[in-house]
TIFIKOL-957925 format. One line per 2 residues: number of its first residue (from 1); for each residue x, y, z of C-alpha. Coordinates in Angstrom, 2 decimals. Layout:
<nodes>
NUM> X,Y,Z; ...;
</nodes>
This chain:
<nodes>
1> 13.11,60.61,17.39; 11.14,60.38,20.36;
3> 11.13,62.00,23.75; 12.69,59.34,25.13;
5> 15.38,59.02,23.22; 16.31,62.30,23.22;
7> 16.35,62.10,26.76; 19.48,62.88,28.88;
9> 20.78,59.83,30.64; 22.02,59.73,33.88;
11> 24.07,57.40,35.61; 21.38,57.02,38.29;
13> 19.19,56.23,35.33; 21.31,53.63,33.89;
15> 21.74,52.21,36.89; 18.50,51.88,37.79;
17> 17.21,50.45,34.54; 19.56,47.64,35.72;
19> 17.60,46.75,38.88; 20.54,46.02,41.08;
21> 17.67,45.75,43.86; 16.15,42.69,42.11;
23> 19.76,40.70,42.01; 18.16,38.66,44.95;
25> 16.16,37.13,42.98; 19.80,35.06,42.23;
27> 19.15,33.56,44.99; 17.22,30.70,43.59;
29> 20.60,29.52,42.27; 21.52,28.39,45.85;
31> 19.78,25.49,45.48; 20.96,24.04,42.37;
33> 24.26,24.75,44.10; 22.75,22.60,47.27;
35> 21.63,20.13,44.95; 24.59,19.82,43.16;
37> 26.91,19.40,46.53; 24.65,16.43,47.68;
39> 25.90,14.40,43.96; 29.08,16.02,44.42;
41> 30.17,16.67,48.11; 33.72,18.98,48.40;
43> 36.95,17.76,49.74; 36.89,18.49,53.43;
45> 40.09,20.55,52.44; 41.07,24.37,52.60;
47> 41.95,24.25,49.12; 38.33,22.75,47.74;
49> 36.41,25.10,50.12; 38.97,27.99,48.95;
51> 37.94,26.94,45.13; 34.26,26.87,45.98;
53> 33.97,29.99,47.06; 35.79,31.65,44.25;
55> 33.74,30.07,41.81; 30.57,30.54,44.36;
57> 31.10,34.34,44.35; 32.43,34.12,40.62;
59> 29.06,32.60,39.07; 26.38,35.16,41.25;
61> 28.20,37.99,39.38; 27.75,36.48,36.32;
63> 24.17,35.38,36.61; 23.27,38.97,38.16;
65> 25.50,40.79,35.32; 23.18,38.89,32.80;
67> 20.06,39.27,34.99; 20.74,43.38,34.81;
69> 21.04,42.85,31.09; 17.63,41.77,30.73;
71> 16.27,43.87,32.73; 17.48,46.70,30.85;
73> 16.26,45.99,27.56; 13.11,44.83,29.44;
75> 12.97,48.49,30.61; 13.37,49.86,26.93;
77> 11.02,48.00,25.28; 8.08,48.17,27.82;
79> 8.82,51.92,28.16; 5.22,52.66,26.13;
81> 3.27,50.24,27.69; 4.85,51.58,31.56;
83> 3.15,55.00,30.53; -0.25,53.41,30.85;
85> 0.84,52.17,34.58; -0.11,54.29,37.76;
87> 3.63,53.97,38.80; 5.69,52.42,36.20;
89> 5.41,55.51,34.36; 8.23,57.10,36.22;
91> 10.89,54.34,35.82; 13.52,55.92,34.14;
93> 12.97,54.79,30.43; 9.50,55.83,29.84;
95> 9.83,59.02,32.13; 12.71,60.30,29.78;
97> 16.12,60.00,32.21; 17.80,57.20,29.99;
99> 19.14,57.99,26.49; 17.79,54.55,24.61;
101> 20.99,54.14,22.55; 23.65,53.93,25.58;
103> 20.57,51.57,27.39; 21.00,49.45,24.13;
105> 25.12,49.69,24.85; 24.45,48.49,28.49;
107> 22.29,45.84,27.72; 24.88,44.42,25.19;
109> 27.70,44.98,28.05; 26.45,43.17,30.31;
111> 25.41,40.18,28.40; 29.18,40.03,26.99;
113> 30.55,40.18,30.53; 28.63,38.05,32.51;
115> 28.38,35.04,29.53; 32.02,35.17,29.38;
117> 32.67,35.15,33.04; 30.38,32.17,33.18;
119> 32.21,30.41,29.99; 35.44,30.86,31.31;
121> 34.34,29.06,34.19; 32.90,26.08,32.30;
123> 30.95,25.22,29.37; 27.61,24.33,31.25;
125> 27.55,27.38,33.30; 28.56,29.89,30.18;
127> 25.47,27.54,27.74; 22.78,27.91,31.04;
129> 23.66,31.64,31.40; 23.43,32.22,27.49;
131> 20.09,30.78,27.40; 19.26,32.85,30.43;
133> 20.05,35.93,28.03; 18.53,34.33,25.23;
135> 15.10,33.44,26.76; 15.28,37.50,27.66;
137> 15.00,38.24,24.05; 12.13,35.91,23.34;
139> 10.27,37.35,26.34; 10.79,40.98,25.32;
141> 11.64,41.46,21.56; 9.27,41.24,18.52;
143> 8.09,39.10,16.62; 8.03,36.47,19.38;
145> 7.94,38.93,22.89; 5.92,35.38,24.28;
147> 5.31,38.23,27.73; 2.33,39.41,25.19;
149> 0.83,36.00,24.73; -1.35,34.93,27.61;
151> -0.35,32.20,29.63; 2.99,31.62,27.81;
153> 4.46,34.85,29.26; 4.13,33.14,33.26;
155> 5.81,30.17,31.21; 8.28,31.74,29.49;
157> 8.97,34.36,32.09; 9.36,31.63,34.93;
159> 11.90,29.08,32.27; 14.32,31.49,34.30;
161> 13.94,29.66,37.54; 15.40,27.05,36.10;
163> 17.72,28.13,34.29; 19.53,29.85,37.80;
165> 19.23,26.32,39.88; 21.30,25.11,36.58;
167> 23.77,28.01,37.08; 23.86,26.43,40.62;
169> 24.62,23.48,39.57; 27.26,24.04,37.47;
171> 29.06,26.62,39.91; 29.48,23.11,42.02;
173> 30.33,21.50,38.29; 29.04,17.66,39.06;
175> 28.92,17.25,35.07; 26.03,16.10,33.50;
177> 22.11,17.56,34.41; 20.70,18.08,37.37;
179> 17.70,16.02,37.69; 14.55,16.54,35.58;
181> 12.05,16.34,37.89; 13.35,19.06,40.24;
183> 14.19,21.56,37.13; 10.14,21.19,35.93;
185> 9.45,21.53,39.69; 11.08,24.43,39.98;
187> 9.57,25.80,36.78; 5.95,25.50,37.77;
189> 6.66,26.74,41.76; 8.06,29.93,39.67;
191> 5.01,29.73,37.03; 2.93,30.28,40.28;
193> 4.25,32.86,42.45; 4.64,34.80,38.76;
195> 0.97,34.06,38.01; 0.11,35.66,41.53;
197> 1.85,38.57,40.28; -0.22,38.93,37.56;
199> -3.52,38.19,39.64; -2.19,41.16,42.05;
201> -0.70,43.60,38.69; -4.87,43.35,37.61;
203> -6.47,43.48,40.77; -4.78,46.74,41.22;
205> -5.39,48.22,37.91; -8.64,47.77,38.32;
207> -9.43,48.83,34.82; -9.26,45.95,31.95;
209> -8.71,48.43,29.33; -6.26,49.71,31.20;
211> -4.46,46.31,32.24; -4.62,45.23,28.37;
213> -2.81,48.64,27.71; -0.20,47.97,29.88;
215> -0.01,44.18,29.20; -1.60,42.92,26.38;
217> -1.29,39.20,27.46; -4.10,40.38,30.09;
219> -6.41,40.82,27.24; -6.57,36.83,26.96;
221> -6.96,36.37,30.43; -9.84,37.05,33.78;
223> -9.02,37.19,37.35; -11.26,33.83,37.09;
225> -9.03,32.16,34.72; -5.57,33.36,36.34;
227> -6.67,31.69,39.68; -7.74,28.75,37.88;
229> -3.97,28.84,36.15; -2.20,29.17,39.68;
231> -3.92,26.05,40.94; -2.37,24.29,38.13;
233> 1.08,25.34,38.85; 1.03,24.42,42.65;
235> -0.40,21.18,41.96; 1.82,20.76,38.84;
237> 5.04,21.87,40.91; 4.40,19.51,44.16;
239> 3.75,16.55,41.77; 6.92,16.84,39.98;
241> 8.62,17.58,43.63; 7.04,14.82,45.07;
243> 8.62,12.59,42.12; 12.43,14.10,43.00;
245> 11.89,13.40,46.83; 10.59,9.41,45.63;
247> 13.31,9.31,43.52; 16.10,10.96,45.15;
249> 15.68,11.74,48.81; 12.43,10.59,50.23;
251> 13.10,12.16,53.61; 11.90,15.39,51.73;
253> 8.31,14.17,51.81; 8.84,16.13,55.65;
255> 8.79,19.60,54.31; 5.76,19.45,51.84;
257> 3.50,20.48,54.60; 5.65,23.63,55.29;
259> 6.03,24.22,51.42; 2.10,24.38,50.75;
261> 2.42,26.84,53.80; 4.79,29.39,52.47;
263> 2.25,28.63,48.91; -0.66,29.67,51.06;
265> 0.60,32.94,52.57; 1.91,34.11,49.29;
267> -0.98,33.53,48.01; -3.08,35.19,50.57;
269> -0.66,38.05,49.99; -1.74,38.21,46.31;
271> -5.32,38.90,47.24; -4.15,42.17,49.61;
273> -4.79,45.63,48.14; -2.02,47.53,46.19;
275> -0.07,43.96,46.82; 3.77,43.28,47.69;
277> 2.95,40.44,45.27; 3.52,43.02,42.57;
279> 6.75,44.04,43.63; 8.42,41.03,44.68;
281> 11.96,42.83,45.65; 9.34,44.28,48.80;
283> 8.39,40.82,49.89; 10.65,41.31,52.52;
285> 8.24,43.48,54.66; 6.16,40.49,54.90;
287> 7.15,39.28,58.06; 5.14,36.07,58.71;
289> 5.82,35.26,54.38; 9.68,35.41,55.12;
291> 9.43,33.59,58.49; 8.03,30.74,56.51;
293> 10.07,31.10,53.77; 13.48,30.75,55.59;
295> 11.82,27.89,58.11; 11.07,26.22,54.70;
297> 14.30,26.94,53.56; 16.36,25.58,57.07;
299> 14.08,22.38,56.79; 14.88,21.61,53.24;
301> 18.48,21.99,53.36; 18.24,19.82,56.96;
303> 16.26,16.93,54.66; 18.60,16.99,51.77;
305> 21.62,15.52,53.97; 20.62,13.95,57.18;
307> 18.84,10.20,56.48; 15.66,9.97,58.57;
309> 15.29,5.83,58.64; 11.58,5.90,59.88;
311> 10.55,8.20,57.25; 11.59,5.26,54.43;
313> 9.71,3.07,56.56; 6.50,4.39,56.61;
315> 6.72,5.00,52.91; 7.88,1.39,52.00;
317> 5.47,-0.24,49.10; 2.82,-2.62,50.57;
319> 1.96,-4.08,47.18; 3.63,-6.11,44.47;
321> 5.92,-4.56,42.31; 3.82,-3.98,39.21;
323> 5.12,-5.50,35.88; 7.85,-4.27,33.77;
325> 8.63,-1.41,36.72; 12.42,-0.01,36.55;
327> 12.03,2.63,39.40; 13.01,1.40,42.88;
329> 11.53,3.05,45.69; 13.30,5.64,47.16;
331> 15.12,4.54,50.71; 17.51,6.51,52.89;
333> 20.65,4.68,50.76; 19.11,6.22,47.40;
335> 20.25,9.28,48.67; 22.18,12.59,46.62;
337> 25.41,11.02,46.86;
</nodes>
């Protein structure tokens, strides 16, 4: 038996191996749940907004129950690669506070809890936050544990993004999926901010023997190659954006300028020494980064309900409609409702 698992747990340890600081990462479900209320708008009643809210409040436990749960068996099974670290080694697994065997009983607890709140709920919700759990286990446990393989752990890792706009989605309940082309969107935007991550994790390191020891997928990979891998994302992201705003709500076309701008500064922020890129729950101390996060954020949800007319003029086709075509245009009728 090893040190660590000999090692006396605390309930400040346990607690900590769930990262309650990271639940706010959740809060990429808001905007499946916007998304879902423009295809499904609530009864301007007391007793639909009551029922929202319930099931609003209802589904971020859930998600961040089953968030916690892989993040604790995250914690266990990186605990010997966190050693090689310059500060992981003290998280509370690989420094010995946690008793592996009630982390293994927490991880299973919290799973059980937060699936079933989210089944009771409805069968969409419970299925997106099972495969939330699920992809978890592929990104962390042997034989697969895809976070070793280069490139497919950014993929695999970012799948949750996903995932939580679907828990968004079916908090609101609309039935059926929310739309493709936003979901693959939202994949690749999370594929690059979590390559950026990686770019800052082995800038820092500054050692590739090192870096490998800590993550093997790094052993695959250059600083050359990562950057190469986050231009793909952003321009793989705003393409499959660009297709939900023609499709859906072309007044959206608006905010790409301000989205490439929040892409920029995070980006820029990736490049800083010891970055908050690496720690993304201390993004919040970057002041101009959150300005033009939440001015990005305002504008979107602005653009998702009120029609701007002159914008579907501009953007009206000038040529023949080319043979065997399905897909109309986009106008300010085509709308999410």
């Amino acid at each position: 038996m090893t040190e660590t698992e000999r090692g006396h747990s605390t309930i400040r340890g346990l607690v900590e191996i769930a990262r309650v600081d990271h639940w706010f990462k959740n809060v990429f479900v808001l905007p499946g749940v916007v998304v879902a209320l423009g295809f499904a708008p609530l009864s301007a009643n007391a007793s639909s907004i009551k029922t929202f809210l319930i099931r609003l409040v209802l589904g971020l436990v859930a998600v961040c129950l089953v968030a916690s749960s892989n993040y604790v068996l995250n914690e266990i099974l990186d605990a010997p690669f966190d050693r090689h670290h310059p500060e992981k080694n003290q998280r509370a697994v690989p420094s010995g506070r946690v008793n592996v065997r009630l982390a293994y009983l927490e991880w299973a607890v919290l799973a059980a809890i937060g699936i079933g709140i989210g089944a009771w709920m409805s069968f969409g919700l419970g299925a997106a936050l099972a495969v939330l759990w699920a992809m978890g286990c592929i990104y962390n446990v042997p034989p697969i544990r895809s976070k070793d393989i280069p490139y497919v752990d950014v993929l695999s890792e970012s799948v949750n993004n996903p995932l939580r706009m679907l828990v968004g989605w079916y908090i609101v309940n609309p039935g059926g999926l929310a739309p493709v082309s936003l979901l693959v969107s939202y994949w690749m935007g999370g594929c690059y901010f979590m390559a950026i991550k990686r770019f800052a994790e082995y800038r820092h390191i500054g050692d590739r023997s090192r870096a490998i020891a800590y993550r093997r997928s790094f052993a695959g990979v250059t600083e050359q190659s990562v950057l190469i891998s986050i231009v793909f994302y952003a321009s793989a992201a705003m393409l499959f954006f660009g297709a939900f705003a023609m499709r859906y709500r072309i007044e959206l076309i608006v905010s790409f300028p301000l989205i490439a701008l929040v892409m920029a500064i995070y980006l820029a922020v990736g490049f800083r020494p010891d970055s908050a890129a690496q720690r993304p729950e201390g993004l919040y101390r970057e002041p101009v980064l959150m300005a033009a996060v939440v001015a990005c954020t305002i504008l979107v949800a602005i653009l998702l309900f009120v029609d701007l007319p002159s914008v579907s003029r501009v953007f009206v086709p000038t040529l023949p409609k080319a043979p065997n075509a399905s897909v109309r245009p986009a106008t300010s009728r085509n709308v999410l409702r």
